[in-house]
N, C-alpha and C positions, 0 to 999 in steps of 0.2 A: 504494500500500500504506500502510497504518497501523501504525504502532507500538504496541504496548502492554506493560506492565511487572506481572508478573502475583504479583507478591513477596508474600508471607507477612509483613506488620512483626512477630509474633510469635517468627519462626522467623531463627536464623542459619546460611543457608547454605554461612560458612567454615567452618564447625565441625563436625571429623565428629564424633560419638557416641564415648565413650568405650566403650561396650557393642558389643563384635562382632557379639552378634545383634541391634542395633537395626535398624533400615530405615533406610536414609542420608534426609540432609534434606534437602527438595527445594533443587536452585540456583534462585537467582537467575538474570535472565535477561531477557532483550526476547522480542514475537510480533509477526511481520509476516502477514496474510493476504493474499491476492490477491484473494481474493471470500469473500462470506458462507454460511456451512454450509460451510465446508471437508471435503472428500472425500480428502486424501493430504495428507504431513506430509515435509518436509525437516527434519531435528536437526542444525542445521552448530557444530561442535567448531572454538575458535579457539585458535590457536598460543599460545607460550609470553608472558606478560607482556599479552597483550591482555586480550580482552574481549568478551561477544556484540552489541558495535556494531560490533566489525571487518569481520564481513562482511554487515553491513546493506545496502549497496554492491552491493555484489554479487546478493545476493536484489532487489533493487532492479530490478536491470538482466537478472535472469531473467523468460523471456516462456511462460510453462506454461498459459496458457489454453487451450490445445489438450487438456488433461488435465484441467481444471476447476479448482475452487477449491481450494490450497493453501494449508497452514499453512507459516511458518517459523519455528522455534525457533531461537533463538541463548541458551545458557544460558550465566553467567559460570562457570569451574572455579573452586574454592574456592582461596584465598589459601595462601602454604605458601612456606617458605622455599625457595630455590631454590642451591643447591653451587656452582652454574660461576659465577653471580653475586654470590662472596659473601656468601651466607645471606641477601639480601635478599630479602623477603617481598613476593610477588608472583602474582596470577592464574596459575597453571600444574596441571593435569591430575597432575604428576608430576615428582620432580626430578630434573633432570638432575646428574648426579656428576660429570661429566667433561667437558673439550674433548675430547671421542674419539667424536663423532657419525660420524666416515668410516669407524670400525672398526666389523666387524660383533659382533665380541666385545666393543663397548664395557659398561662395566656399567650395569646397570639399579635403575631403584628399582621391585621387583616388589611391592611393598607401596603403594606410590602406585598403580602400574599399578590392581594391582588394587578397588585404592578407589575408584577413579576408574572402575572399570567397572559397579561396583554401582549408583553414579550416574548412569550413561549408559543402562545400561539399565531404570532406573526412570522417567528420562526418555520408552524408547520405551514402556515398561505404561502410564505416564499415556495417551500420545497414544491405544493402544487403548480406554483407560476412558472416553476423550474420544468414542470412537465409529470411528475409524481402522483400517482392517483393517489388519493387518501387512504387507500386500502392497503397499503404498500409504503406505510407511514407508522413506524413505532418509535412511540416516544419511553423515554428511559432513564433513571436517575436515582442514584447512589445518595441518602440519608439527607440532603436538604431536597436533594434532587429527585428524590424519589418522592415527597410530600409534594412539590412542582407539577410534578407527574401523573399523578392522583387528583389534586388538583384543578389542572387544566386538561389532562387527559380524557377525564372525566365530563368537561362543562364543555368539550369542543365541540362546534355544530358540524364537522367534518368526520365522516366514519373512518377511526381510525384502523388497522392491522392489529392492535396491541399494545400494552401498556405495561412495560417493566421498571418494577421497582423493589431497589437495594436497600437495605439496612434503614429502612425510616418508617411515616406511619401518614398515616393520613389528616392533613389539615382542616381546620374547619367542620369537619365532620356533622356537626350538627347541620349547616346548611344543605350536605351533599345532595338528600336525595329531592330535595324543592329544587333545586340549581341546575342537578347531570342534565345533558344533551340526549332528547331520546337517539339521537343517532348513533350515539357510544353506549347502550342500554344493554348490550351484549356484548359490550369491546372485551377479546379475553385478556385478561390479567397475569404478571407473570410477578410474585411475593420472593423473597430471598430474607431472612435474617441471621444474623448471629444469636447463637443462644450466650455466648458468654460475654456481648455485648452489653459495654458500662455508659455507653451515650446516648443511644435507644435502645432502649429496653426492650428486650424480647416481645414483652405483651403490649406494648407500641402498635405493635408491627402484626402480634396477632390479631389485635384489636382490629386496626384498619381490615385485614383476610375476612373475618367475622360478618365486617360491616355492609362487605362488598358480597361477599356470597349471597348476606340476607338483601339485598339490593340485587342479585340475580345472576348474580357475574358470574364466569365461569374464573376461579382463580386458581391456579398452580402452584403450592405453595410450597416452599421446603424452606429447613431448618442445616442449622452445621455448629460443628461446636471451635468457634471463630469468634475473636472480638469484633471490633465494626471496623470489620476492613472486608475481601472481596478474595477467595480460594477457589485454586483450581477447578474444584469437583463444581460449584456454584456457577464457573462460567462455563464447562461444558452443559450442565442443564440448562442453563439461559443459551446457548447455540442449537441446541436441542426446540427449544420451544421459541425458537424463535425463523428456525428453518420451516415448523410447522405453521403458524401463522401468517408468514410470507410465502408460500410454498401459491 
């Protein structure tokens, strides 16, 4: 695979618009392809304080030739102070308010959330503008990036292919099912956690599986005895179920 850096130098994608009705600014970002003329598109969403070379890695070591040529987006989230660390400003989707990720009534920043969704899913209308049908479009993301993913994944009026998410838990949750897109009402689901995960908690993360099944979803859910990071065995099942849903 190739890397390529597809940035705007005219544009700053830390900076949202001070204007509610503008169009957010495209991020920042890497593109890996597997082959030329891409026909399906993975948008993988990186955790808190990263970056979209975190899971360069990873797309690396996925084997999708069976499904043709793939895009991968890894886009940077815009810069933004962050609460649990002090206000230091850093790569994050949304900030965190609290050490209270084990609680499910931890508080939320629903104004991050939601900024950050208007991004993501401007992210999937490019890939369609790009030529991508929507079906042939998974979005995917690693413990902020996986709440992102859930999300907007969930509220997008485009029928997505799938919706994989790493070590995190679903946001917002009380709004979800007044909010989901019936177009995504059966999008499948693909869950990963660590069990010996000290930043989301295991029951985070089963919580969200629970909430989505009782919502209808078809979700795939496994477990590993891993802190909140991302092993071998976890990404051959996400190549696995991810061959099938693009298939």
């Amino acid at each position: 695979m190739n890397a390529s850096d597809p940035r705007d130098p005219d544009l700053d994608p830390d900076d949202l618009d001070d204007d509610p009705d503008a169009p957010p600014a495209p991020l920042e970002g890497l593109e890996l392809a597997s082959g030329d003329d891409p026909t399906a598109s993975v948008i993988v969403l990186h955790g808190l304080g990263a970056d979209g070379t975190d899971f360069v890695p990873v797309a690396q070591m996925l084997d999708l030739g069976s499904v043709g040529a793939v895009r991968f987006v890894l886009p940077h989230a815009p810069v933004r102070a962050v609460t649990i660390n002090g206000g230091f400003p850093m790569r994050a989707w949304y900030d965190i308010l609290a050490d209270d990720l084990g609680q499910r009534s931890a508080r939320e920043d629903e104004a991050g959330l939601r900024a950050s969704h208007a991004l993501v899913q401007a992210l999937i209308e490019r890939e369609v503008a790009r030529g991508i049908e929507p079906r042939r479009i998974v979005l995917m993301g690693f413990s902020q990036g996986c709440a992102m993913t859930l999300l907007a994944g969930l509220r997008c009026p485009l029928p997505l292919a799938g919706l994989a998410g790493l070590s995190g838990y679903l946001p917002l949750a009380s709004t979800t099912a007044a909010e989901r897109n019936a177009a995504n009402a059966a999008v499948p689901v693909f869950l990963a956690h660590g069990s010996d995960d000290d930043v989301v908690p295991l029951a985070r993360g089963a919580a969200a599986r629970d909430a989505l099944v009782a919502l209808g979803h078809d979700v795939e859910w496994h477990e590993y005895p891993i802190p909140h990071t991302v092993c071998q065995e976890e990404v051959e099942d996400l190549n696995r179920w991810l061959r099938r849903v693009l298939a």
